[in-house]
GUDO-527946 format. One record per residue (C-alpha): residue in three letters; x, y, z. Coordinates in nm, 3 decimals, m for minus. Layout:
BEGIN
@rest->ALA	east->X	north->Y	up->Z
...
This chain:
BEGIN
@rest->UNK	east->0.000	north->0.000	up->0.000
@rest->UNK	east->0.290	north->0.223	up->0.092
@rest->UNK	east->0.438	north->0.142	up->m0.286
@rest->UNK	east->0.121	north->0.228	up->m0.439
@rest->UNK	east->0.061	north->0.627	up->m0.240
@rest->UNK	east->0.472	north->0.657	up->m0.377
@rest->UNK	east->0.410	north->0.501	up->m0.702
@rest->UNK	east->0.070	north->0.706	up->m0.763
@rest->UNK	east->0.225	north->1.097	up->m0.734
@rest->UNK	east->0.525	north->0.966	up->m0.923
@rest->UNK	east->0.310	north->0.857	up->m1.216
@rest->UNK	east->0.097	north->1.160	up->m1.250
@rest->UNK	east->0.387	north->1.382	up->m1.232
@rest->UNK	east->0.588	north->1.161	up->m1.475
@rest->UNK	east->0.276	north->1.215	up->m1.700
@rest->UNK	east->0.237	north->1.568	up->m1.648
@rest->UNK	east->0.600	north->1.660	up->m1.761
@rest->UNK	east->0.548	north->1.425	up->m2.101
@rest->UNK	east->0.198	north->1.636	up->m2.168
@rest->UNK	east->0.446	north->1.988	up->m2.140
@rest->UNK	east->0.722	north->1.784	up->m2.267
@rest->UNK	east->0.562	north->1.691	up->m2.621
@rest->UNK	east->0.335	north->1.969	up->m2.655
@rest->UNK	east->0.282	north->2.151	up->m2.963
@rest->UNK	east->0.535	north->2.463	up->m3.038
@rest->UNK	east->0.475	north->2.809	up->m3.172
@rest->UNK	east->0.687	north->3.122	up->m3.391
@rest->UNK	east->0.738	north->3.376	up->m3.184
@rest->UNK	east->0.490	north->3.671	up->m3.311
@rest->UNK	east->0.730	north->3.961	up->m3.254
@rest->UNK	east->0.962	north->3.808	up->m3.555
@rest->UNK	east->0.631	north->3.848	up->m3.763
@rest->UNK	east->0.487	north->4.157	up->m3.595
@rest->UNK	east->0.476	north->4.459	up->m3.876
@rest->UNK	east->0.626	north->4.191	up->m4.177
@rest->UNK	east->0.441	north->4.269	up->m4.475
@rest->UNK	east->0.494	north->4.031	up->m4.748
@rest->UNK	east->0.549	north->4.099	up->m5.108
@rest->UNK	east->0.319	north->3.855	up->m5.354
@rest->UNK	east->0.592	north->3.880	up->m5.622
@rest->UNK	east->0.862	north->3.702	up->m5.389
@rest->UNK	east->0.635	north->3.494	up->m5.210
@rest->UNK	east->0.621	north->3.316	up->m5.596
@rest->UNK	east->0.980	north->3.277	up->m5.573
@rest->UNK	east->0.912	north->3.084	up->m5.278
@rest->UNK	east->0.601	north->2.872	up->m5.342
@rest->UNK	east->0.788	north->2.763	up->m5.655
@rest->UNK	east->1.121	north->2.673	up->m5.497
@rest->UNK	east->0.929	north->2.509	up->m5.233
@rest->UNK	east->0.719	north->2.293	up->m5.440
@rest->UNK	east->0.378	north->2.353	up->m5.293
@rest->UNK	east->0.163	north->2.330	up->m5.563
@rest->UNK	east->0.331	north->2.004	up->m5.666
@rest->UNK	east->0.167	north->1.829	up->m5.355
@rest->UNK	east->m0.117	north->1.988	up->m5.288
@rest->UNK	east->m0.267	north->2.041	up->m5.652
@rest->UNK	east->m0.555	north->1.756	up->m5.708
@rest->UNK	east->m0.456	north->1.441	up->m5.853
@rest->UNK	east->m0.444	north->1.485	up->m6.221
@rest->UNK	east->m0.547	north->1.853	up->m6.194
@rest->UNK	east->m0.478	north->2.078	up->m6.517
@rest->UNK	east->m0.471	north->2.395	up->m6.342
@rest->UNK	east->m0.170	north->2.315	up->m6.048
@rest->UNK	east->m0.243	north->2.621	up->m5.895
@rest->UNK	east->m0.582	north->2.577	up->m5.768
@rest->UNK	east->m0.432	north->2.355	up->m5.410
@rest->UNK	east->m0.733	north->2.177	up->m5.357
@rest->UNK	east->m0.538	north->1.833	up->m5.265
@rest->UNK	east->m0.617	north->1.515	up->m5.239
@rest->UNK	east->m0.282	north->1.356	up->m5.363
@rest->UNK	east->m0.200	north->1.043	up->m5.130
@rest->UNK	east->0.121	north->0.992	up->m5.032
@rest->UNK	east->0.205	north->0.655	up->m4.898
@rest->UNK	east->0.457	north->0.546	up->m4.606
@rest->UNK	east->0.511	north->0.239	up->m4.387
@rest->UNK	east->0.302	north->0.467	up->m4.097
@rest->UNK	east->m0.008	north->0.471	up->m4.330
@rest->UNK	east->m0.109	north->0.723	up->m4.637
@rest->UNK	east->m0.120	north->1.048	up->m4.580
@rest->UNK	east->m0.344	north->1.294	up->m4.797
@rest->UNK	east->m0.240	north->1.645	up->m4.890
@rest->UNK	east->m0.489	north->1.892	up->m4.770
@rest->UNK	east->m0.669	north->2.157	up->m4.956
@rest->UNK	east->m0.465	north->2.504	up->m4.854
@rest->UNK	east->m0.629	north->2.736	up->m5.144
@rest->UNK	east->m0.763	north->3.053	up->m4.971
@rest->UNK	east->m1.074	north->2.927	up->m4.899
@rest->UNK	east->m1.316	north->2.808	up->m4.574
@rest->UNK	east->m1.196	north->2.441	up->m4.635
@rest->UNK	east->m0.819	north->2.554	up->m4.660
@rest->UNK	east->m0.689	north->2.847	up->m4.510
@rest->UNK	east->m0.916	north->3.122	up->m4.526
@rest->UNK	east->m0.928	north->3.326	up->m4.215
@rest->UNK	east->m0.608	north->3.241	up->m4.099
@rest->UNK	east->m0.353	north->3.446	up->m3.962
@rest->UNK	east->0.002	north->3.468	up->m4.042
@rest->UNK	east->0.150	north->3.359	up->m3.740
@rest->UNK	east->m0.138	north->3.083	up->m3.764
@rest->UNK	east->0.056	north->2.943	up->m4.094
@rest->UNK	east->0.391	north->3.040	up->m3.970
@rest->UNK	east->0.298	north->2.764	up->m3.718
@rest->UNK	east->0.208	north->2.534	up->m3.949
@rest->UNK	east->0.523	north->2.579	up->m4.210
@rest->UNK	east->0.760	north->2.615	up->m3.979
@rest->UNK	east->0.692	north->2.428	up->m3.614
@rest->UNK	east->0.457	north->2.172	up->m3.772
@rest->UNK	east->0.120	north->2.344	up->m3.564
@rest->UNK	east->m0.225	north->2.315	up->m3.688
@rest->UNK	east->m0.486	north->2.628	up->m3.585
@rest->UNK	east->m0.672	north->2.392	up->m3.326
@rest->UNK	east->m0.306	north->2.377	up->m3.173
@rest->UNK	east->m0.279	north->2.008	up->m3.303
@rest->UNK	east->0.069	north->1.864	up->m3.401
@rest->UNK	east->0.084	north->1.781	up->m3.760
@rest->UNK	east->0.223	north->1.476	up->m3.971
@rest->UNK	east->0.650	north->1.527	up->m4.083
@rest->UNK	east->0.496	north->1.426	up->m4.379
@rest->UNK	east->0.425	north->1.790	up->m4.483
@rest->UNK	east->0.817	north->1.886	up->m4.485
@rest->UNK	east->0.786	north->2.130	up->m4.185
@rest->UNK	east->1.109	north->1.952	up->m4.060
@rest->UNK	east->1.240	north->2.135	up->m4.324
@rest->UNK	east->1.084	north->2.435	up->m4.378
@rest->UNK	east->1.174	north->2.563	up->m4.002
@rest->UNK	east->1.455	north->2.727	up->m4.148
@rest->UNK	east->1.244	north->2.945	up->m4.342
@rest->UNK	east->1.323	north->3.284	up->m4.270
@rest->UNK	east->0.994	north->3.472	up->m4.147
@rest->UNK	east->1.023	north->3.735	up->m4.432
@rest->UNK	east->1.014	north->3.447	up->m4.677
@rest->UNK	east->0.715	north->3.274	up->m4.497
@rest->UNK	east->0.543	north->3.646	up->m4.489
@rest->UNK	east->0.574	north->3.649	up->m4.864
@rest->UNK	east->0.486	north->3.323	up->m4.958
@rest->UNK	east->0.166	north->3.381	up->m4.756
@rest->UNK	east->0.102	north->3.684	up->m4.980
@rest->UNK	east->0.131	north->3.467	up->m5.248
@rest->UNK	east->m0.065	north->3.226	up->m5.165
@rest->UNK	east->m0.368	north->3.465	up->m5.114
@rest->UNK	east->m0.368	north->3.555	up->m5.459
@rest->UNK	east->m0.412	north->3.192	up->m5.590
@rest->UNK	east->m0.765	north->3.081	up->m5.701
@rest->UNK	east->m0.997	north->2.914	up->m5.408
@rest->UNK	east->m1.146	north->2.567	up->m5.411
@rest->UNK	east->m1.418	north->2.450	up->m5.179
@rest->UNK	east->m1.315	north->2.099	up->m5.187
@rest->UNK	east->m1.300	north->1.928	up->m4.842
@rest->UNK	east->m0.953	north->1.769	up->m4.741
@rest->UNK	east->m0.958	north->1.442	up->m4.727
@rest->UNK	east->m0.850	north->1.269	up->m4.432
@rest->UNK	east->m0.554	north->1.068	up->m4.336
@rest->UNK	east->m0.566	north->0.698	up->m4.322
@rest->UNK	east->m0.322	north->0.635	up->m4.011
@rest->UNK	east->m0.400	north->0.404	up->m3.752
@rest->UNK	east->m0.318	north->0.323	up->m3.391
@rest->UNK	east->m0.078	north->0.407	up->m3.242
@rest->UNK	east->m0.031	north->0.715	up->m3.459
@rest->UNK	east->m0.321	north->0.847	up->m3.526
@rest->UNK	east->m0.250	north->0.991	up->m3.172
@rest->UNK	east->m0.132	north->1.295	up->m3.265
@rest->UNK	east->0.009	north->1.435	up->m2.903
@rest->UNK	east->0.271	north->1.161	up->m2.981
@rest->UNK	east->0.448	north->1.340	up->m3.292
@rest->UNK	east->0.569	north->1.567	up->m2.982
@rest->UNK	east->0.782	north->1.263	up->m2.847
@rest->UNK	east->0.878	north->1.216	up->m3.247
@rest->UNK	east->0.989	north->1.627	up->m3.269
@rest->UNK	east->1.175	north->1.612	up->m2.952
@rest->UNK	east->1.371	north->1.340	up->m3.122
@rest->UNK	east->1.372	north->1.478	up->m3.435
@rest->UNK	east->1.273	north->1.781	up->m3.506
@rest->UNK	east->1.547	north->2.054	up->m3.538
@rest->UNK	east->1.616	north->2.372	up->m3.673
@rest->UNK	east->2.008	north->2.322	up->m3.706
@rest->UNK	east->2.205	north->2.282	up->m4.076
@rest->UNK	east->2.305	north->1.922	up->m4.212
@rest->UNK	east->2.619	north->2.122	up->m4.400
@rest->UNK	east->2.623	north->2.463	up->m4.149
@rest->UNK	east->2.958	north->2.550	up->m4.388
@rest->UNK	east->2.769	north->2.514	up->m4.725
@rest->UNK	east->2.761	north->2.851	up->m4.942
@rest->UNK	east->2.459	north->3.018	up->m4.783
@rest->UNK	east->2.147	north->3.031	up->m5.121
@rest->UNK	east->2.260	north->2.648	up->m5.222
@rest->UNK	east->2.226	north->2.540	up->m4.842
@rest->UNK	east->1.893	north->2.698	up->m4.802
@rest->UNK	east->1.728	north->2.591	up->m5.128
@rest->UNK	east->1.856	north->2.233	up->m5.076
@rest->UNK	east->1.809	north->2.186	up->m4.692
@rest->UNK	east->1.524	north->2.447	up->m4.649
@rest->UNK	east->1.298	north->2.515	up->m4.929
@rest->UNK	east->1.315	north->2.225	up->m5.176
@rest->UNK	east->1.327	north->2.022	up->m4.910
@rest->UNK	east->1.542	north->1.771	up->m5.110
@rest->UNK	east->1.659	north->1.555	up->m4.801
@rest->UNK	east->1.290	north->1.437	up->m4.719
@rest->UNK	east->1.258	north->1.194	up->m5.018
@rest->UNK	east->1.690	north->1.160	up->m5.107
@rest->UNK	east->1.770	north->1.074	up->m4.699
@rest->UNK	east->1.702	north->0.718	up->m4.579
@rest->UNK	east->1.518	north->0.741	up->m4.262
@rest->UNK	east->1.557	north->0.493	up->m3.951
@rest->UNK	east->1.263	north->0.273	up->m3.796
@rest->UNK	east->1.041	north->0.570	up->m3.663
@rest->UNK	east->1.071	north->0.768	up->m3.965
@rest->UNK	east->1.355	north->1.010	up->m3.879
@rest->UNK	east->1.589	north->1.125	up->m4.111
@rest->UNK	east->1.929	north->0.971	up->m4.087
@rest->UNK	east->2.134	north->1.255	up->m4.143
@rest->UNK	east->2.493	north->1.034	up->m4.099
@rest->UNK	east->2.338	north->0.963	up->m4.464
@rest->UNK	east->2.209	north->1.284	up->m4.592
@rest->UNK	east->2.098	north->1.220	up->m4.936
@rest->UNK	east->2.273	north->0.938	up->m5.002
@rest->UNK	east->1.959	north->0.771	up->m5.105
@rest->UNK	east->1.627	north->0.558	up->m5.006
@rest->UNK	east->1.354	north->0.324	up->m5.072
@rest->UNK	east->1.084	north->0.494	up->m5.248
@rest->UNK	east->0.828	north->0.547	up->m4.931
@rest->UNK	east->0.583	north->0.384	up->m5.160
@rest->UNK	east->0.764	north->0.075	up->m5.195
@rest->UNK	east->0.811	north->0.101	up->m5.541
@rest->UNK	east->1.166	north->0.125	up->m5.621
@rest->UNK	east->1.471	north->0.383	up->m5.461
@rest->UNK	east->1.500	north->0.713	up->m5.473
@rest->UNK	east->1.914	north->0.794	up->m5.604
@rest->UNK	east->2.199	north->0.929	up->m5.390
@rest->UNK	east->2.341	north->1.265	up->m5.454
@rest->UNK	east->2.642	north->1.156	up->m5.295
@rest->UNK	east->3.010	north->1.185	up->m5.501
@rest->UNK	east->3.060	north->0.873	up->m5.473
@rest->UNK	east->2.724	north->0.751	up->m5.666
@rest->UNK	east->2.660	north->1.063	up->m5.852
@rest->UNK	east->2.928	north->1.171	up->m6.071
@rest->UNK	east->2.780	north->1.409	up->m6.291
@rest->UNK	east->2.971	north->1.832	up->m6.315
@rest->UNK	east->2.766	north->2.088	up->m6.188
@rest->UNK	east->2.700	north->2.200	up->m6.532
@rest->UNK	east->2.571	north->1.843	up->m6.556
@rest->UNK	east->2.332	north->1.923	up->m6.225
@rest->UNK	east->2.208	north->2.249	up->m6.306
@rest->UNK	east->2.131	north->2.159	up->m6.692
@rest->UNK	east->1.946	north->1.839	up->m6.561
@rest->UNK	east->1.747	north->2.118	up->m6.298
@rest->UNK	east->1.653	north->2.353	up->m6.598
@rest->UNK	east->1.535	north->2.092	up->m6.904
@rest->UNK	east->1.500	north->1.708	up->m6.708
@rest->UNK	east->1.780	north->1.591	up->m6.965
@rest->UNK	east->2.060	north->1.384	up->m6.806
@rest->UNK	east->2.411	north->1.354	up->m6.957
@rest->UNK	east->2.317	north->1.035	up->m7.093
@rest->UNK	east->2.012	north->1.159	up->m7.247
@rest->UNK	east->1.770	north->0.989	up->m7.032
@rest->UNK	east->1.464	north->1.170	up->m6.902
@rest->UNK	east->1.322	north->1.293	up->m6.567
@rest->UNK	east->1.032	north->1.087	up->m6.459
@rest->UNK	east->0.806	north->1.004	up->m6.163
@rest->UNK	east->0.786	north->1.279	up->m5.878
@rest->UNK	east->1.157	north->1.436	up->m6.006
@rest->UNK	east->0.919	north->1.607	up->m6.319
@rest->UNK	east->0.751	north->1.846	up->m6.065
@rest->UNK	east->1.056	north->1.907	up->m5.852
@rest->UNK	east->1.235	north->1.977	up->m6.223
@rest->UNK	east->0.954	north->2.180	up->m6.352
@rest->UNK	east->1.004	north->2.405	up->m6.044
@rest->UNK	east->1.337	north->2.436	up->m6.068
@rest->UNK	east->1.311	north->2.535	up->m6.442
@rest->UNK	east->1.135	north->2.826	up->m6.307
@rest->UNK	east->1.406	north->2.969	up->m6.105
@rest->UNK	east->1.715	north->3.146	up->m6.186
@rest->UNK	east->2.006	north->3.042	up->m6.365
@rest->UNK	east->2.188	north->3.179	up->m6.042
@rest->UNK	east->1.950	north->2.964	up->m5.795
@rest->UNK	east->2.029	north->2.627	up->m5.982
@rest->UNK	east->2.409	north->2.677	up->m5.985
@rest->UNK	east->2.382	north->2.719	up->m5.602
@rest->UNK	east->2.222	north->2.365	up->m5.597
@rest->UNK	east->2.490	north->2.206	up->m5.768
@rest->UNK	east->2.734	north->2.392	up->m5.600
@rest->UNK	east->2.573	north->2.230	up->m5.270
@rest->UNK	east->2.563	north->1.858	up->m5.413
@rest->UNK	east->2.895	north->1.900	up->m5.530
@rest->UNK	east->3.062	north->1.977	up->m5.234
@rest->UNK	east->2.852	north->1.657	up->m5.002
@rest->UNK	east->3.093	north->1.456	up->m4.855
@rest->UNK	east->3.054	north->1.053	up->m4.937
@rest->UNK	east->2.813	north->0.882	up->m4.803
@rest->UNK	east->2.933	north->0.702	up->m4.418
């Protein structure tokens, strides 16, 4: 009886410092207080970020209407892109700090944690000036009423309170290559994200950065996604960056599968911002 009155306290205060332990996080609001974002480089940004290349509907014409819908399969269940068009079933009435939470720390609006598998993990290096203008942007694009479909992720994690055990693991704001020229790091670690799909990832879906993009299975079990590493990719950086602009490798082979979005929005970028990429992939160390 004397175990159990110890035991008792111990477990409810055990269980009250995991609840503050893995709960959701938040921007600070001063960094956004008085930003004003500017619709013209906010397209800079949606288009080096790839947004419309998930959350456009599956076979939609028009790829900037982000109604979503496109599934996106993983060993923790599929997960469906959401509708995020300026509208009352994306996010119309939000705030900017409101999607500053969600880019950046991974926050829904109800204060809910949300799934790595939107690249937040990656985008919380965004600076807020960027994520100010792509929010511009993004109001300008076309509406769409459709309702986002939900996940299909079961137990255990469809409890969402424990993706705050997965970010304290995780989730961090800190540089794979902190000594990488500055644009290259950003678009390759930051906005393109390229790590999430070219990084293997270790039994509870973490990145593996002793590996960064030295390749992985294709999350949908078809197939592998390449290494960027030297010693598996050995194409110039004139090789790189004409591959980025047309989808033409040296050998005359063709971009294909997801890589034709990524390479469409890469085309749309400048001759300067591609460069930077291959600058980055060029200088990766091999693969541990």
């Amino acid at each position: 009886m004397r175990i159990v009155k110890v035991l008792v306290p111990v477990a409810v205060v055990a269980a009250g410092v995991a609840w503050w332990l893995t709960a959701p996080s938040h921007v600070d609001e001063v960094a956004f207080d008085g930003l004003t974002g500017d619709a013209a480089r906010g397209e800079t940004v949606f288009t080096a970020a790839g947004c419309a290349s998930c959350h456009h509907a599956p076979e939609a014409e028009d790829k900037l209407i982000l109604a979503g819908g496109q599934p996106f399969a993983s060993d923790f269940g599929t997960f469906y892109a959401p509708n995020i068009s300026p509208s009352g079933e994306g996010l119309g009435g939000w705030t900017l700090t409101e999607f500053a939470d969600a880019v950046t720390q991974g926050t829904g609006r109800e204060g809910e944690h949300l799934y790595p598998a939107f690249p937040y993990t990656a985008y919380t290096k965004m600076r807020a000036q960027d994520v100010a203008d792509l929010w511009a942007y993004m109001q300008t694009l076309p509406p769409s009423d459709v309702a986002s479909k939900p996940h299909d992720v079961g137990f255990p994690f469809n409890i969402r309170r424990s993706l705050g055990g997965w970010k304290l693991l995780f989730f961090t704001d800190q540089y794979v290559m902190p000594e990488a020229e500055d644009r290259g790091r950003y678009l390759v670690e930051t906005l393109a994200h390229c790590g999430e799909c070219h990084t293997p990832r270790n039994a509870l879906g973490g990145l593996d950065t002793s590996r960064w993009l030295a390749g992985a299975p294709n999350p949908s079990g078809q197939g592998t996604i390449p290494a960027l590493t030297p010693d598996k990719l050995s194409w110039s950086a004139e090789d790189i960056s004409y591959y980025l602009e047309t989808g033409f490798t040296p050998d005359y082979d063709s971009v294909g599968g997801h890589m034709a979005e990524v390479v469409d929005n890469f085309s749309k970028l400048s001759a300067e911002d591609r460069q930077a990429v291959a600058a980055y992939v060029k200088a990766l160390p091999a693969a541990e």
